[in-house]
N, C-alpha and C positions, 0 to 999 in steps of 0.2 A: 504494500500500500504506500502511494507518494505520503510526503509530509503534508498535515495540512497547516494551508496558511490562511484560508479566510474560512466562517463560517454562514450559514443565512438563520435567522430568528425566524419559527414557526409562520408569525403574521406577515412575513415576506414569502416566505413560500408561497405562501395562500394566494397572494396576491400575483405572484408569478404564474403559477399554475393554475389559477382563477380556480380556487380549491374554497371551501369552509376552513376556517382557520381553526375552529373547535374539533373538524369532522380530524384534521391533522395532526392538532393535538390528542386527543383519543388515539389515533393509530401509533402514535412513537411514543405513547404514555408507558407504554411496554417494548422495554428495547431488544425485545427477542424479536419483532416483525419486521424491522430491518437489519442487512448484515453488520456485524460487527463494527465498530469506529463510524457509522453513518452518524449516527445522533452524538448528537455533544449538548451537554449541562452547561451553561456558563452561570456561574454564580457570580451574583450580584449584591452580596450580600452574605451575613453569617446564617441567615438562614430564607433567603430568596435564590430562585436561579429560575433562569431560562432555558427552553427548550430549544438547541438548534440543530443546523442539519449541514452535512459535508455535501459536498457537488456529491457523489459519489451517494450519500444518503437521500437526497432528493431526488435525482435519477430513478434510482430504486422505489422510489416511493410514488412518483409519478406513473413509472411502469406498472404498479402493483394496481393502480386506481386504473390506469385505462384496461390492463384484463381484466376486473370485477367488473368495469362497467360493459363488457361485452354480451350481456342478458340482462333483463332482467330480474332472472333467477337468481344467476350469478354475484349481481349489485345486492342483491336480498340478504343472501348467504355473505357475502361479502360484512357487510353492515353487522349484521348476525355475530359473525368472528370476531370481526377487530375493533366493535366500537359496546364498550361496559352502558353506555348512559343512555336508558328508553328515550326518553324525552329529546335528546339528541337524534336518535338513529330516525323516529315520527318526523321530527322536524326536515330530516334529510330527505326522507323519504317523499314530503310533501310540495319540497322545491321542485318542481318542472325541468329542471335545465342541468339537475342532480341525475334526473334516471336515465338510464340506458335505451336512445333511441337513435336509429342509423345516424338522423343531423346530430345528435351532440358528439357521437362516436367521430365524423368526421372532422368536428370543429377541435377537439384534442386530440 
């Protein structure tokens, strides 16, 4: 693995990969769903930190969201796995431009 020298904060991602910044938070709240050294902690504090992501952990992360969103089935199952919070996964599920349909498949 290169060295890393810069990292991206969650609500960049989001806004990069025109993602939910919560639905991204929930997925790398557990650093076993991406490989190794993707996520990085930055503390900001003795007892704050942020959540961020290496090129390499965004990548991965990006790729992971465009297979789940290849069905609908799959987006289901998807949300299912890797997201703990009901209220959260209804909320996903409710945005139009969240579920898997050939236009959004195309537009990411």
């Amino acid at each position: 693995m290169a060295t890393v020298t810069h990292v991206f904060s969650i609500d960049y991602v989001a806004k990069l990969l025109d993602e939910d910044a919560e639905l991204l938070q929930a997925i790398v709240s557990n650093d076993d769903n991406l490989s190794y050294g993707g996520i990085i902690s930055v503390y900001t504090g003795p007892d704050e930190a942020i959540t961020s992501l290496t090129s390499d952990g965004m990548e991965e992360l990006e790729q992971m969201l465009v297979h789940a969103r290849r069905t609908a089935d799959e987006w289901n199952d998807f949300l299912d796995a890797f997201v703990d919070d009901e209220e959260l996964i209804a909320r996903i599920k409710t945005k139009p431009d969240y579920a898997p349909t050939s236009a959004n498949l195309r537009r990411r």
